[in-house]
PDB file of the backbone (N, CA, C, O) and the ligand in Angstrom, with CONECT records:
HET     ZN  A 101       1
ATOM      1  N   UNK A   1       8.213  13.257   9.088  1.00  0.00           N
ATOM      2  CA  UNK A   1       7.180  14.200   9.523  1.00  0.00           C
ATOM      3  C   UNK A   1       5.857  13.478   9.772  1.00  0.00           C
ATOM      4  O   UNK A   1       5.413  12.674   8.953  1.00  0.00           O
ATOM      5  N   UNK A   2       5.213  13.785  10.956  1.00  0.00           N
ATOM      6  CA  UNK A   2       4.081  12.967  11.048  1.00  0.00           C
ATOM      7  C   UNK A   2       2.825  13.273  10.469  1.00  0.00           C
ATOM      8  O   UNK A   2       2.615  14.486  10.476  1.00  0.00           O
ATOM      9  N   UNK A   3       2.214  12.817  10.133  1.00  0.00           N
ATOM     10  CA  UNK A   3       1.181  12.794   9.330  1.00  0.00           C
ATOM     11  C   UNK A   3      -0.257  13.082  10.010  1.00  0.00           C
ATOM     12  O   UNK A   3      -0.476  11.923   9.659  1.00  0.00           O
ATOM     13  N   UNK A   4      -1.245  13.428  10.533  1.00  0.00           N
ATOM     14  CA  UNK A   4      -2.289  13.390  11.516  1.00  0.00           C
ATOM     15  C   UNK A   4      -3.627  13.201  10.710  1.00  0.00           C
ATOM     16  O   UNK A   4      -3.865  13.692   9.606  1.00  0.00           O
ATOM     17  N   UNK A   5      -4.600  12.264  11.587  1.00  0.00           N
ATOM     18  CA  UNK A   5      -5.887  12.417  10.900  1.00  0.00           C
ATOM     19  C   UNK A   5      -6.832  13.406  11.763  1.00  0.00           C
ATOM     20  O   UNK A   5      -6.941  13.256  12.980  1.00  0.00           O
ATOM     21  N   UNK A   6      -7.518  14.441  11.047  1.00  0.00           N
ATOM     22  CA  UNK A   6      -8.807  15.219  11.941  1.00  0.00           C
ATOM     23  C   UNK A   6     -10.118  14.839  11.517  1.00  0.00           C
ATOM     24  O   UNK A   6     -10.578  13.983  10.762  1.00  0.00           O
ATOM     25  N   UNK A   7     -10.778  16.163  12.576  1.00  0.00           N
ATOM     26  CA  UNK A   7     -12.191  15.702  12.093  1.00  0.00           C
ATOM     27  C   UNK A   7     -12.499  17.059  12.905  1.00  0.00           C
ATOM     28  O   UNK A   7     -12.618  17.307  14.105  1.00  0.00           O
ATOM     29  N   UNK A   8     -12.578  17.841  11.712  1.00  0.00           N
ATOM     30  CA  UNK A   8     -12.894  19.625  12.099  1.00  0.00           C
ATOM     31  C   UNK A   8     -14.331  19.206  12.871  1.00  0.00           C
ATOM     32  O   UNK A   8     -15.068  18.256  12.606  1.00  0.00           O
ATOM     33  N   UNK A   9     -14.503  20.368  14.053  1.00  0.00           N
ATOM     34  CA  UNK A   9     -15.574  19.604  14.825  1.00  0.00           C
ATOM     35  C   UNK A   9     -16.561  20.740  14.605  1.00  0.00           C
ATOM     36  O   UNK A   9     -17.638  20.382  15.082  1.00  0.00           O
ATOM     37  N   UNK A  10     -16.645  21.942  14.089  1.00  0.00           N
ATOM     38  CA  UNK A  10     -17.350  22.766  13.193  1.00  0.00           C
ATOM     39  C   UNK A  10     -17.731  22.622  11.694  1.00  0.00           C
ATOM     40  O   UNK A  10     -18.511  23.506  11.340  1.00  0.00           O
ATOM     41  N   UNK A  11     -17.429  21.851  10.842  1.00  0.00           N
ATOM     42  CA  UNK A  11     -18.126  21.135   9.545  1.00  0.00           C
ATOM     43  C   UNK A  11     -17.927  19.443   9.471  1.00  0.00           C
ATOM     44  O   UNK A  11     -18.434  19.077   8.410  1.00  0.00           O
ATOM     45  N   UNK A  12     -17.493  18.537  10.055  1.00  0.00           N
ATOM     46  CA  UNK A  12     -17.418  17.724  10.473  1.00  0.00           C
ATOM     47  C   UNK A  12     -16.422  17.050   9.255  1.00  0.00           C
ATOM     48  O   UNK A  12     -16.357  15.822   9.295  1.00  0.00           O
ATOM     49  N   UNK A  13     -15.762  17.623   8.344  1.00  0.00           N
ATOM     50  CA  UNK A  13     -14.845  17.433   7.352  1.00  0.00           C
ATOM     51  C   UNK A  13     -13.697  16.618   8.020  1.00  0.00           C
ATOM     52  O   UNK A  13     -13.321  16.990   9.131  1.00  0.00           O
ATOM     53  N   UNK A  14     -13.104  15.529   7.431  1.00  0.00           N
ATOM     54  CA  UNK A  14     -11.779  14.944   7.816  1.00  0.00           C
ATOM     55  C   UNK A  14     -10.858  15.011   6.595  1.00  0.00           C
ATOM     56  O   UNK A  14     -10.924  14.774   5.389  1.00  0.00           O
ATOM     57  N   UNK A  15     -10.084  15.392   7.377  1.00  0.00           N
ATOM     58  CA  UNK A  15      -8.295  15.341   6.850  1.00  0.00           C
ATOM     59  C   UNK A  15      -7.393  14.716   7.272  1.00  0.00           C
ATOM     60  O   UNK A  15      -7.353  14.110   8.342  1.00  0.00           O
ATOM     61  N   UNK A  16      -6.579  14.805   6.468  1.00  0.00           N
ATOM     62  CA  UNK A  16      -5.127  14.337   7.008  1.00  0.00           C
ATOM     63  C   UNK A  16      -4.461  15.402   6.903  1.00  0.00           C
ATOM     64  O   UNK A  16      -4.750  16.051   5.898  1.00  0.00           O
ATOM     65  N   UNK A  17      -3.288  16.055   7.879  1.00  0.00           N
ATOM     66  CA  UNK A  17      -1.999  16.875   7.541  1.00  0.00           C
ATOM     67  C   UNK A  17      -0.819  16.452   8.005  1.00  0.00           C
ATOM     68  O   UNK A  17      -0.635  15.697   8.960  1.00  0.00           O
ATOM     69  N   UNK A  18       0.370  17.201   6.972  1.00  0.00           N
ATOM     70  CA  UNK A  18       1.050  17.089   8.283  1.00  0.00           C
ATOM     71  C   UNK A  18       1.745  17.896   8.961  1.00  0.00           C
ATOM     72  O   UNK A  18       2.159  18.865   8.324  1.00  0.00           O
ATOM     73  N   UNK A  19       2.027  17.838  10.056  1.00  0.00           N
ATOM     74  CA  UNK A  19       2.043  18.988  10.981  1.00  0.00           C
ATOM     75  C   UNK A  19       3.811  19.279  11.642  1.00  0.00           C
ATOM     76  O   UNK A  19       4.384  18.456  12.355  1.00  0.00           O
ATOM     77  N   UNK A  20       4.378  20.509  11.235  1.00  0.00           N
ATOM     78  CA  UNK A  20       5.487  20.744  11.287  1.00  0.00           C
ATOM     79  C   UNK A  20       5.696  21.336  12.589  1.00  0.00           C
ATOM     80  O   UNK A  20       5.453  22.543  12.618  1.00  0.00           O
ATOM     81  N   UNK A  21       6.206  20.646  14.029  1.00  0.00           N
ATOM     82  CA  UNK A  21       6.461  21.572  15.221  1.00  0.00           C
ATOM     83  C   UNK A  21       5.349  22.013  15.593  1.00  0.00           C
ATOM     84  O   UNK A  21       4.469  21.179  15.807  1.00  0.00           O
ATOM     85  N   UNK A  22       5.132  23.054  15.731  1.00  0.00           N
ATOM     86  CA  UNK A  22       3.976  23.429  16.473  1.00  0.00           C
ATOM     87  C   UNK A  22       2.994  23.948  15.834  1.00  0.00           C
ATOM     88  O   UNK A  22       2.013  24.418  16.411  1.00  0.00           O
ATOM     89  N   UNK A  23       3.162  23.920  14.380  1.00  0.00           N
ATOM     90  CA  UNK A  23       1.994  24.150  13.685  1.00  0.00           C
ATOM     91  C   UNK A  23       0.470  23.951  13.726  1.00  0.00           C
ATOM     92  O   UNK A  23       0.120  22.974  14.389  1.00  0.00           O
ATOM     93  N   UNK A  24      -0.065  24.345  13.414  1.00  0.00           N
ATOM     94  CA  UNK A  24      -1.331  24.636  13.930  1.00  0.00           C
ATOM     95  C   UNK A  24      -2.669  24.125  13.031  1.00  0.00           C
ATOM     96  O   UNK A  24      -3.497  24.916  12.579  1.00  0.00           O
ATOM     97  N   UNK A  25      -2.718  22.957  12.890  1.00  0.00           N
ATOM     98  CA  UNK A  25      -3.646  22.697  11.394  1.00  0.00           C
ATOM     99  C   UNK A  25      -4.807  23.118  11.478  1.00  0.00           C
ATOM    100  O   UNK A  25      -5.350  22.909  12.562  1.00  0.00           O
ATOM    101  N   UNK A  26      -5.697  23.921  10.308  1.00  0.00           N
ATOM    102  CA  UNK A  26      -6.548  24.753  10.067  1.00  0.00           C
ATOM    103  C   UNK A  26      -7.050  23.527   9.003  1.00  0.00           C
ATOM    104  O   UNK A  26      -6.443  22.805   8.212  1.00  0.00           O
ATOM    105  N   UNK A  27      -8.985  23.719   9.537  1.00  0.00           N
ATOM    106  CA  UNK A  27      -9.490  23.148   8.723  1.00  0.00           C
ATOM    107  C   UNK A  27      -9.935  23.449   7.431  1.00  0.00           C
ATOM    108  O   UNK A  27     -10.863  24.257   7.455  1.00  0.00           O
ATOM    109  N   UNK A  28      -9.476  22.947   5.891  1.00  0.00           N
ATOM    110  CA  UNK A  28      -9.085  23.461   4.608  1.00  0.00           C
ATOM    111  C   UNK A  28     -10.579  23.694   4.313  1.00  0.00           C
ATOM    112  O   UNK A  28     -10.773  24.561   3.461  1.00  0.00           O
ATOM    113  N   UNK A  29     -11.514  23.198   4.752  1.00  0.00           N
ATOM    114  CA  UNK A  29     -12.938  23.640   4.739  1.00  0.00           C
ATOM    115  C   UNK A  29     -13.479  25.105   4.827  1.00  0.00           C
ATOM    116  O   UNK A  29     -13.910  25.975   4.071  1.00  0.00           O
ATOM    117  N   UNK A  30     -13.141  24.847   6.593  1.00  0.00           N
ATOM    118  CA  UNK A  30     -13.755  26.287   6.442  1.00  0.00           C
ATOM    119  C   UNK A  30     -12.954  27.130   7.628  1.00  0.00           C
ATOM    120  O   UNK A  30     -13.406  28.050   8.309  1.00  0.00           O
ATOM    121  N   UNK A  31     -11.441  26.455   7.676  1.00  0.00           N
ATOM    122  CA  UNK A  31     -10.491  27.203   7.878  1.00  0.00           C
ATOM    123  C   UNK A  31     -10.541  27.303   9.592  1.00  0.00           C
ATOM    124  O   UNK A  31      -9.815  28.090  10.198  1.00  0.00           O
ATOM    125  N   UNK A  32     -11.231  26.648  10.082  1.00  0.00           N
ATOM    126  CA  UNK A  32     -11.055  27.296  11.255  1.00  0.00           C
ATOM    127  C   UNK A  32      -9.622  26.366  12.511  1.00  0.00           C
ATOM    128  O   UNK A  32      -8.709  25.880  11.843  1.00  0.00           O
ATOM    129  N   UNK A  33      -9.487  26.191  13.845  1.00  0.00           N
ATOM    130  CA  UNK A  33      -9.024  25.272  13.948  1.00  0.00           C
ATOM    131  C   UNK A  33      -9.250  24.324  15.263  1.00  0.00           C
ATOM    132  O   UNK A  33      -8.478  23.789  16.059  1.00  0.00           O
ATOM    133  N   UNK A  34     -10.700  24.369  15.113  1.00  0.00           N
ATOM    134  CA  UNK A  34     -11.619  23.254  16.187  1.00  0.00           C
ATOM    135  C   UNK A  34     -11.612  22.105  15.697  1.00  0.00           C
ATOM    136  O   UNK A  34     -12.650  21.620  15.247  1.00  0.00           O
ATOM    137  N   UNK A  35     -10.192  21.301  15.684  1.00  0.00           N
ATOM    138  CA  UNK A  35     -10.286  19.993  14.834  1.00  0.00           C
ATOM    139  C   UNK A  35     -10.021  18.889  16.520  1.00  0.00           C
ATOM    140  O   UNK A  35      -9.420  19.099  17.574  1.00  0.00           O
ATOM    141  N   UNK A  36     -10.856  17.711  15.965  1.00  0.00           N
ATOM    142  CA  UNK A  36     -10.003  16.784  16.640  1.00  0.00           C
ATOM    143  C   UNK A  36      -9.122  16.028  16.122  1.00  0.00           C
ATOM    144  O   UNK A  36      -9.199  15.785  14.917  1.00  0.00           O
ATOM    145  N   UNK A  37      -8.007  15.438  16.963  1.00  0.00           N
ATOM    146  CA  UNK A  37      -7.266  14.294  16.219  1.00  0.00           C
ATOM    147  C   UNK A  37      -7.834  12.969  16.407  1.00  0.00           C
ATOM    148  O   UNK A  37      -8.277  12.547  17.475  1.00  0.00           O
ATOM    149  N   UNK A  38      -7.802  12.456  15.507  1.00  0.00           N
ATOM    150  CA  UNK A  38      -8.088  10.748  15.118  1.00  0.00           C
ATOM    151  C   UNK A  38      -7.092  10.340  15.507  1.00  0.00           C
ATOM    152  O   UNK A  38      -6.023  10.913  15.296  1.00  0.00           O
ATOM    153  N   UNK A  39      -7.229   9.037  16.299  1.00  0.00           N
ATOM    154  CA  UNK A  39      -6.120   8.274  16.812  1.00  0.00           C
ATOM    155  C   UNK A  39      -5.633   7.149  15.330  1.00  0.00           C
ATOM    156  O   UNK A  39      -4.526   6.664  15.098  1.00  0.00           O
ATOM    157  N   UNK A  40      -6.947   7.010  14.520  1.00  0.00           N
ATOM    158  CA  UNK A  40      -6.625   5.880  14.088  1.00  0.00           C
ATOM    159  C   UNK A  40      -6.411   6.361  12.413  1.00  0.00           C
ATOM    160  O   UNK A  40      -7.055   7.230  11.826  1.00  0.00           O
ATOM    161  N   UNK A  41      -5.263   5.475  11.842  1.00  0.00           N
ATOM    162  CA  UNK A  41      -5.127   6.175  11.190  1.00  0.00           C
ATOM    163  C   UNK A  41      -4.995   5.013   9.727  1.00  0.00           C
ATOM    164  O   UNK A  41      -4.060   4.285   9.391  1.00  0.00           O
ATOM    165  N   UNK A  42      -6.079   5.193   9.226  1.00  0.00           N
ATOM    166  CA  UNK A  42      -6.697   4.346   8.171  1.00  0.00           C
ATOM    167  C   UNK A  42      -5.598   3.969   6.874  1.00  0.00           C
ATOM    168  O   UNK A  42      -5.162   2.974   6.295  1.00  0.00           O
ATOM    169  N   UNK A  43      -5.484   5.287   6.842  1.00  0.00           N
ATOM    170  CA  UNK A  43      -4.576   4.976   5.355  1.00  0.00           C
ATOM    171  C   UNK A  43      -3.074   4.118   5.563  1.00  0.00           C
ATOM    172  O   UNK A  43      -2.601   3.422   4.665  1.00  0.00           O
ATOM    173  N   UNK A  44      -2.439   4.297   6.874  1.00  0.00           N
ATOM    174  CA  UNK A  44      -0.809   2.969   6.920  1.00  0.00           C
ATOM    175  C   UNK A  44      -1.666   1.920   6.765  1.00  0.00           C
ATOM    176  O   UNK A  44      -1.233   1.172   5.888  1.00  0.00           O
ATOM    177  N   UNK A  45      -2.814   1.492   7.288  1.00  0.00           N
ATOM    178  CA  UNK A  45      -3.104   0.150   7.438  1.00  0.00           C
ATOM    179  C   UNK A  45      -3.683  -0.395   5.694  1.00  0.00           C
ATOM    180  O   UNK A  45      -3.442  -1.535   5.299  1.00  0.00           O
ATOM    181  N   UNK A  46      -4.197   0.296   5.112  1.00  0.00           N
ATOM    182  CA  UNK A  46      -4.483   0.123   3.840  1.00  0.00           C
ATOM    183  C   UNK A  46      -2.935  -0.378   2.946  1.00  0.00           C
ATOM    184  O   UNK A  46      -2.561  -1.492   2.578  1.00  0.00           O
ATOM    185  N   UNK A  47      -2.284   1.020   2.814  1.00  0.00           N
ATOM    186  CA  UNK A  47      -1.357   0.975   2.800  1.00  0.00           C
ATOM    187  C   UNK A  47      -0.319  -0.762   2.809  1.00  0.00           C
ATOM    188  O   UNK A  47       0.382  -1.422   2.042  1.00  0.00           O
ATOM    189  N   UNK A  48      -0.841  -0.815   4.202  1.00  0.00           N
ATOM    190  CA  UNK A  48      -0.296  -1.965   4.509  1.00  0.00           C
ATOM    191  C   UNK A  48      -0.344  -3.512   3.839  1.00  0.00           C
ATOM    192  O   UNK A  48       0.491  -4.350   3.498  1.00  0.00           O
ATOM    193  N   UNK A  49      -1.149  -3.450   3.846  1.00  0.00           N
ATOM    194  CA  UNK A  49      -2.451  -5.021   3.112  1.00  0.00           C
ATOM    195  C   UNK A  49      -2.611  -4.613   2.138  1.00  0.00           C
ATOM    196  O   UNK A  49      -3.405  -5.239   1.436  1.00  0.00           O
ATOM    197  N   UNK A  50      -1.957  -3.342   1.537  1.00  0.00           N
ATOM    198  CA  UNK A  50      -1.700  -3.165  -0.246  1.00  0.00           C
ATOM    199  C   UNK A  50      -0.127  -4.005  -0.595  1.00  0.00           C
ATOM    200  O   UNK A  50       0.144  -4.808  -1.488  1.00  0.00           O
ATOM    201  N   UNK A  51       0.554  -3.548   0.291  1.00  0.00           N
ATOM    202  CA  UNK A  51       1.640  -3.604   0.057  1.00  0.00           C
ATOM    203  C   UNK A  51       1.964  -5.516   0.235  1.00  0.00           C
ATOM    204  O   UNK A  51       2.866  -6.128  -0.335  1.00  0.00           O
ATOM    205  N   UNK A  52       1.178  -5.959   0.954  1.00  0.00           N
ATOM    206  CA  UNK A  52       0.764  -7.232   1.787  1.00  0.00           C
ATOM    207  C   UNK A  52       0.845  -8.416   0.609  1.00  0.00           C
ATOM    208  O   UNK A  52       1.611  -9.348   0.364  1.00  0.00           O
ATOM    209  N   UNK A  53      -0.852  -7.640  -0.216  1.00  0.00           N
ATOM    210  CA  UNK A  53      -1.379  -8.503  -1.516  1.00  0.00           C
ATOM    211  C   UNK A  53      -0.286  -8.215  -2.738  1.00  0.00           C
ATOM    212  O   UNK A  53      -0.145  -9.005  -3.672  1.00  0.00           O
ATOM    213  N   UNK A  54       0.481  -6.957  -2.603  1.00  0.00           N
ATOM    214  CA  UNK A  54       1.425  -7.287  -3.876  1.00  0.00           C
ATOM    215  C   UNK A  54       2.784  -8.290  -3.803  1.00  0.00           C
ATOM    216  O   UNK A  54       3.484  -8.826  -4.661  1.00  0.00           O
ATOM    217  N   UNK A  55       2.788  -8.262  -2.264  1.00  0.00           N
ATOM    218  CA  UNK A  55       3.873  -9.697  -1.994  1.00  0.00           C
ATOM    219  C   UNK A  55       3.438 -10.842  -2.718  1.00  0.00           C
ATOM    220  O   UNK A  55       3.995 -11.516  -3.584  1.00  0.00           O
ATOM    221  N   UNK A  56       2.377 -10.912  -2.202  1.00  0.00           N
ATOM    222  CA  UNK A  56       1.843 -12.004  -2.361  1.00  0.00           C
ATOM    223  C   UNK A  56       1.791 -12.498  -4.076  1.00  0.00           C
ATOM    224  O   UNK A  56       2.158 -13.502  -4.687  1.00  0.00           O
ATOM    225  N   UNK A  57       1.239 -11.421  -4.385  1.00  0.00           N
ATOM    226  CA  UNK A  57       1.218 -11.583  -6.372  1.00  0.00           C
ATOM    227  C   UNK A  57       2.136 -12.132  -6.787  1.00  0.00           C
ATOM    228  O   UNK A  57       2.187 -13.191  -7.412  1.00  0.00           O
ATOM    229  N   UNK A  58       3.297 -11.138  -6.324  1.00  0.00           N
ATOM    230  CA  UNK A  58       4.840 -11.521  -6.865  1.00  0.00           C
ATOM    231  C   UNK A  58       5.180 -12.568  -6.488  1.00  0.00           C
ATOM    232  O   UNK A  58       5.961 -13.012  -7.330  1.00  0.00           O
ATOM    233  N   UNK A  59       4.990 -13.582  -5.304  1.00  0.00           N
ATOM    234  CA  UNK A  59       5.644 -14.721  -4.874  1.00  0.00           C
ATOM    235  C   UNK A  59       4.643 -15.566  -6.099  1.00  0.00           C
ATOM    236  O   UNK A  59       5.184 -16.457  -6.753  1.00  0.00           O
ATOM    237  N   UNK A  60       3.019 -15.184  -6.374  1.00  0.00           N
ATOM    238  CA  UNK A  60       2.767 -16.313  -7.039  1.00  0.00           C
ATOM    239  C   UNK A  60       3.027 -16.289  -8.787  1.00  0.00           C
ATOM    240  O   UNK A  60       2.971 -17.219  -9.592  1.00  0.00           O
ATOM    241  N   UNK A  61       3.327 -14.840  -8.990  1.00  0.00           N
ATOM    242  CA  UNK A  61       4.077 -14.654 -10.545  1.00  0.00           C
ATOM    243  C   UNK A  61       5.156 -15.650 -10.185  1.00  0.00           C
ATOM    244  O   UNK A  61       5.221 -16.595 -10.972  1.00  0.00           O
ATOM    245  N   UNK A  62       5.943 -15.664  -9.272  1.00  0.00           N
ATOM    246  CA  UNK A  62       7.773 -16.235  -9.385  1.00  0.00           C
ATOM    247  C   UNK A  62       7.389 -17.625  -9.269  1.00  0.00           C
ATOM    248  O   UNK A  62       8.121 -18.455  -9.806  1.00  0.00           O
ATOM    249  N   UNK A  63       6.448 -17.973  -8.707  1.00  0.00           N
ATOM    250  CA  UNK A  63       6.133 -19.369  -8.730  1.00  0.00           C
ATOM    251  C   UNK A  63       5.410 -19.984 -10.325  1.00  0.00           C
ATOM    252  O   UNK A  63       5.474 -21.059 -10.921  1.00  0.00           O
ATOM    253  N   UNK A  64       4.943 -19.077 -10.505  1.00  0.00           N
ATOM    254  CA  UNK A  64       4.573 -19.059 -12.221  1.00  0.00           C
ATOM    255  C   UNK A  64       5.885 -19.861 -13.253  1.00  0.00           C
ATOM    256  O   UNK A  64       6.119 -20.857 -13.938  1.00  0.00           O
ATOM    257  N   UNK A  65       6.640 -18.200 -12.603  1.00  0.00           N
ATOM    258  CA  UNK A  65       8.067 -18.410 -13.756  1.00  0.00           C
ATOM    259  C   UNK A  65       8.711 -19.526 -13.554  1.00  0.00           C
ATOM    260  O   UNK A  65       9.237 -20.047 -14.538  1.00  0.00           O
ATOM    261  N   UNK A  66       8.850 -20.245 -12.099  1.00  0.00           N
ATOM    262  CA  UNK A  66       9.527 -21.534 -12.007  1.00  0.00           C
ATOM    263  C   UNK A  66       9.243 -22.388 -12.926  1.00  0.00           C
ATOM    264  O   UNK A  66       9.899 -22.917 -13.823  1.00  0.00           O
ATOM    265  N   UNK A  67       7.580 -22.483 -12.384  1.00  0.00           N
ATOM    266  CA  UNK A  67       7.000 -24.053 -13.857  1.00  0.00           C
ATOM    267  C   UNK A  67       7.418 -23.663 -15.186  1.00  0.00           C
ATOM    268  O   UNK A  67       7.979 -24.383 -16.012  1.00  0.00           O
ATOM    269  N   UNK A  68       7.166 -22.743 -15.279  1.00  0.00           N
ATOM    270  CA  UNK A  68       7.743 -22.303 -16.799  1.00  0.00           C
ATOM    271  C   UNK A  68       8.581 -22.493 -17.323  1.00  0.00           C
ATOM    272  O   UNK A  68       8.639 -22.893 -18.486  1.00  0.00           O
ATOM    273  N   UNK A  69       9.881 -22.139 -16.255  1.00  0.00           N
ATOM    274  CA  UNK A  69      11.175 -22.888 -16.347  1.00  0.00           C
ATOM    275  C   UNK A  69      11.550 -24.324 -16.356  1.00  0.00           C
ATOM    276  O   UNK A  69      12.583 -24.805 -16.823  1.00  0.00           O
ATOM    277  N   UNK A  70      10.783 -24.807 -15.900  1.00  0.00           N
ATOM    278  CA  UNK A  70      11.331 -26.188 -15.393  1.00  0.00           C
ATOM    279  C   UNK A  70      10.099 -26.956 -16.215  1.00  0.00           C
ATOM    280  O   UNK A  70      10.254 -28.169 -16.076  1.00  0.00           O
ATOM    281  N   UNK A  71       9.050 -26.682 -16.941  1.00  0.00           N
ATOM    282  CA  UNK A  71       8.194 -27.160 -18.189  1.00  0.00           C
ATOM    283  C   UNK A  71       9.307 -26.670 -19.394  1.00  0.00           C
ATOM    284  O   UNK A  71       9.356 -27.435 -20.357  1.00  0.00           O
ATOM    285  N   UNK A  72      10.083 -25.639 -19.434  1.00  0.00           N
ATOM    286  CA  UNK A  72      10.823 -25.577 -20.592  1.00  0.00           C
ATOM    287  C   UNK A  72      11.923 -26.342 -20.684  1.00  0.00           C
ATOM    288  O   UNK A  72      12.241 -26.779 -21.789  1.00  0.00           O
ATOM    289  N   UNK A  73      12.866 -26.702 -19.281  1.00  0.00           N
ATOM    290  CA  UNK A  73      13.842 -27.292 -19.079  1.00  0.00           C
ATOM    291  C   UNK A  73      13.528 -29.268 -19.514  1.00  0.00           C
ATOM    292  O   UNK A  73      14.305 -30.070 -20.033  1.00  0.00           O
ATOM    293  N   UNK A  74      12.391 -29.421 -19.126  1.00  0.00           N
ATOM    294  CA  UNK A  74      11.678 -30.720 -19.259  1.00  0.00           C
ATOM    295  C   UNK A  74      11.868 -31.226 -20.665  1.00  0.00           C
ATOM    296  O   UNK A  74      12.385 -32.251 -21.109  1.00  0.00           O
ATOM    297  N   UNK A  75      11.161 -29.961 -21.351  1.00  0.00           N
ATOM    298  CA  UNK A  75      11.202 -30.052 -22.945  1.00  0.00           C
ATOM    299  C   UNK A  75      11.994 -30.014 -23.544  1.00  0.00           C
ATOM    300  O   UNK A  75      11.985 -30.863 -24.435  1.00  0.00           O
ATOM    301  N   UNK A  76      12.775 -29.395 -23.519  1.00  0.00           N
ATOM    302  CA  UNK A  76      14.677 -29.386 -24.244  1.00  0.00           C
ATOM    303  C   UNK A  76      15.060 -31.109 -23.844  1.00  0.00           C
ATOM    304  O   UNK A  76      15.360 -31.962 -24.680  1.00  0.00           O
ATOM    305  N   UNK A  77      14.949 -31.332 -22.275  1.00  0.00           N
ATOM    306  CA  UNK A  77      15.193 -32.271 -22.365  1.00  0.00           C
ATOM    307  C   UNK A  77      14.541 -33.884 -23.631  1.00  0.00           C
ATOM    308  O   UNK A  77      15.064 -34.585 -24.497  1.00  0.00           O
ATOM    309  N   UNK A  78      13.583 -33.800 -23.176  1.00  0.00           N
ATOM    310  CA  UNK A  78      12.976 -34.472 -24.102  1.00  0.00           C
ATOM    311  C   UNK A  78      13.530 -34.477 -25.557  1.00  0.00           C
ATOM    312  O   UNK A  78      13.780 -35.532 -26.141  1.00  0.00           O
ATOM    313  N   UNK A  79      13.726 -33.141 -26.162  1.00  0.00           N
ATOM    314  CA  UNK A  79      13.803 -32.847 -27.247  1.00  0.00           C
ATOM    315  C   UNK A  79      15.326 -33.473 -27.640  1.00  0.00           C
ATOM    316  O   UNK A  79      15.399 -34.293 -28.556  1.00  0.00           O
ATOM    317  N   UNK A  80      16.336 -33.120 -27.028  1.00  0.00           N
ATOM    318  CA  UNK A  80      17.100 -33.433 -26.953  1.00  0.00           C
ATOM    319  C   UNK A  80      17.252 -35.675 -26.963  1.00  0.00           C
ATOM    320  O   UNK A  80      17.846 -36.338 -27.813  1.00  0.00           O
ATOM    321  N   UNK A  81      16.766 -36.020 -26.179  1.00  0.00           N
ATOM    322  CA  UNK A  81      16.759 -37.248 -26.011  1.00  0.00           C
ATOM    323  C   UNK A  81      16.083 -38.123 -27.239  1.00  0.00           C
ATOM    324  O   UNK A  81      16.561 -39.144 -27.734  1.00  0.00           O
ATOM    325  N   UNK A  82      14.740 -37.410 -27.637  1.00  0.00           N
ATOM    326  CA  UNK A  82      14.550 -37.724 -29.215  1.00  0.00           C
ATOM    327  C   UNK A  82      15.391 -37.608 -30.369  1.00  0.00           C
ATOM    328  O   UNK A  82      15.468 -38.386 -31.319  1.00  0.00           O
ATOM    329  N   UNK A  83      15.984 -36.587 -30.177  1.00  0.00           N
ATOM    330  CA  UNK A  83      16.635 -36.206 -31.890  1.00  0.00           C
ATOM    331  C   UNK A  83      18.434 -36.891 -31.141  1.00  0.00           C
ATOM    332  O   UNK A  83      19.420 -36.279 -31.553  1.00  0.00           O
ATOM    333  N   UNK A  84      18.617 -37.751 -30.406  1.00  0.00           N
ATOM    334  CA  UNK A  84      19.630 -38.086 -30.769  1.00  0.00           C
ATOM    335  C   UNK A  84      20.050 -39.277 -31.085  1.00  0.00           C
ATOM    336  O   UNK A  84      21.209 -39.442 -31.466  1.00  0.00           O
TER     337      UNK A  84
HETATM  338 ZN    ZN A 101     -14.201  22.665   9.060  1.00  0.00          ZN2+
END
């Protein structure tokens, strides 16, 4: 279902709805339905470069856990090579 951005052009209020068929979106303000549509639509792109920077986190957590691994794997080794 698509989602739309307005901008009631009688209180100058913006929304988002979304709009089923031929439904008719009424501005939740002050109800009327002199809205325009916004082409642009802010929140996927947020959305987006949210979703973007949590890649990103996670690739550098997993890169975390590697050294971790392989600083623990190091150490066994070691440990191992001492005590025998
Ligand atoms: Zn309005």
């Amino acid at each position: 279902m698509p989602i739309f951005d307005y901008k009631c052009r009688s209180c100058s209020h913006q929304f988002e709805k979304m709009v089923r068929g031929s439904e008719i979106a009424l501005c939740p303000s002050c109800n009327l339905s002199d809205l325009e549509k916004l082409l642009s639509v802010p929140g996927i792109s947020t959305q987006k470069s949210r979703q973007h920077s949590f890649g990103i986190a996670q690739q550098a957590a997993k890169a975390v856990k590697k050294e971790q691994n392989h600083a623990q794997r190091e150490y066994e080794r070691n440990y191992i090579k001492d005590h025998s």
